[in-house]
N, C-alpha and C positions, 0 to 999 in steps of 0.2 A: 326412389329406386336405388338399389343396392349398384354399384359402380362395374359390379360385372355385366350386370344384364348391358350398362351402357357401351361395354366393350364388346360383347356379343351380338348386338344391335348396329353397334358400328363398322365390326367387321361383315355383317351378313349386308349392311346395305353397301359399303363399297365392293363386298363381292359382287352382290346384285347387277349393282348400274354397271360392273365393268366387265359381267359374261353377257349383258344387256346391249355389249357394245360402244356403250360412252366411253370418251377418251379420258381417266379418271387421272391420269399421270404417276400411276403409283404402279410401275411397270417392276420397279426394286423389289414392292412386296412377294408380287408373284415369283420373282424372279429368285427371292429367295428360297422358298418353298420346293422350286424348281418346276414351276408352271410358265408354260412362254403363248403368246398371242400372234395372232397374225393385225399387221399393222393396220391393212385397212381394213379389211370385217369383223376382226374381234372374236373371231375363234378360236378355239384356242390347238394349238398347233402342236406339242408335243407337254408331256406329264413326265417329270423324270428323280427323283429325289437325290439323284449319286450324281447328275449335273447342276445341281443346285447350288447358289455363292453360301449357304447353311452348311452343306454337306463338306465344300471346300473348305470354308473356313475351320471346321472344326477336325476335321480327319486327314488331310488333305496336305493343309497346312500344316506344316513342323511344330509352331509355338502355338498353335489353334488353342488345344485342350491347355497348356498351359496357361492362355493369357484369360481363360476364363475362370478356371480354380487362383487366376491371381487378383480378378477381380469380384470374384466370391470373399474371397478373405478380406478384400479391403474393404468390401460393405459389411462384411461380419466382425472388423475395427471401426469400423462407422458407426455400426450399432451396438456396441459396448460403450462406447464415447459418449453420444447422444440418448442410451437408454431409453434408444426408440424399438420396437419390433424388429427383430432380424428381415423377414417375412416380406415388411414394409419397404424397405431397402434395395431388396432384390427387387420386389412389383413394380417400385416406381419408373425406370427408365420403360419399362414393357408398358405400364399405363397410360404412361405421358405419351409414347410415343401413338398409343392409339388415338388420341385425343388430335395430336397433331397431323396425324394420318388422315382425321374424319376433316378438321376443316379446311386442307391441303386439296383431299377431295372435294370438298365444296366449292371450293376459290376456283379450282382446276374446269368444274362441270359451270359456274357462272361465268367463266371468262367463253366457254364453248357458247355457251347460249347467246354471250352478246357479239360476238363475230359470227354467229348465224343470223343477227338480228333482231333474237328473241329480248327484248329486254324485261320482258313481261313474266318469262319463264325464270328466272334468275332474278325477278323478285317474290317472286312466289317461292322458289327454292329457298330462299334467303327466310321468308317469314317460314317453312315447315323448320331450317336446320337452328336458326338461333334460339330456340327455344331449348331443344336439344341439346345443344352445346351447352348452354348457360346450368342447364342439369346435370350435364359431367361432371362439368368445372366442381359444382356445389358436392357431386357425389362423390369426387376426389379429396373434397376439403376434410368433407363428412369419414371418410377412408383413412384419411391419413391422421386426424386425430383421436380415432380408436371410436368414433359413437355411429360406425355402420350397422 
């Protein structure tokens, strides 16, 4: 599988389990976007994009738009340097970070399971996501050396 589907797969199941209500701990995501929850039922409590830490950051903030055109260019001297894909440069913190994002959730929904008691649930979580994982990883590798 091509390494987007696993990033689309990844993002559509931590969406899932956490409009599902599970405590996924990835409250920053949303909270980027500018989506907020209510803490104990998991609904979701206000939609706003101009209150969002995205929005701030970038418009809000003084040096926002600056420190992004300054870290455009140092990946785009990164990649003259290395004579790797410009392209590649930019995706990688965004990839990684979903990669890290998936098993953060995972760590996040088996620590829930075992202070419910469940230990039984959270190894079953664990055999559906490691297999998963270990296909990112490989479709990352697969990614970043140009044979996707």
């Amino acid at each position: 599988m091509k390494v987007w589907k696993y990033v689309v797969v990844s993002v559509a199941l931590i969406m899932l389990l956490r409009f599902g209500g599970l405590p996924t701990g990835n409250e920053n995501l949303f909270n980027t976007i500018g989506v907020s929850f209510d803490a104990v039922t998991g609904i979701i409590t206000t939609i706003s994009s101009t209150d969002s830490t995205m929005f701030n950051f970038l418009f809000k903030a003084g040096a926002g738009i600056l420190a992004v055109l300054v870290l455009v260019g140092g990946a785009a001297a990164v990649s003259f340097v290395t004579r790797a894909q410009f392209e590649n440069i930019i995706l990688l913190p965004f990839v990684t970070s979903i990669l890290v994002l998936f098993v953060s959730v995972g760590f996040n929904l088996m620590n829930h399971a075992y202070q419910d008691g469940h230990s039984w649930t959270a190894a079953i979580m664990l055999f559906l996501m490691m297999p998963f994982t270990i296909g990112f990883i490989l479709a990352l590798a697969e990614f970043f050396r140009g044979t996707d």
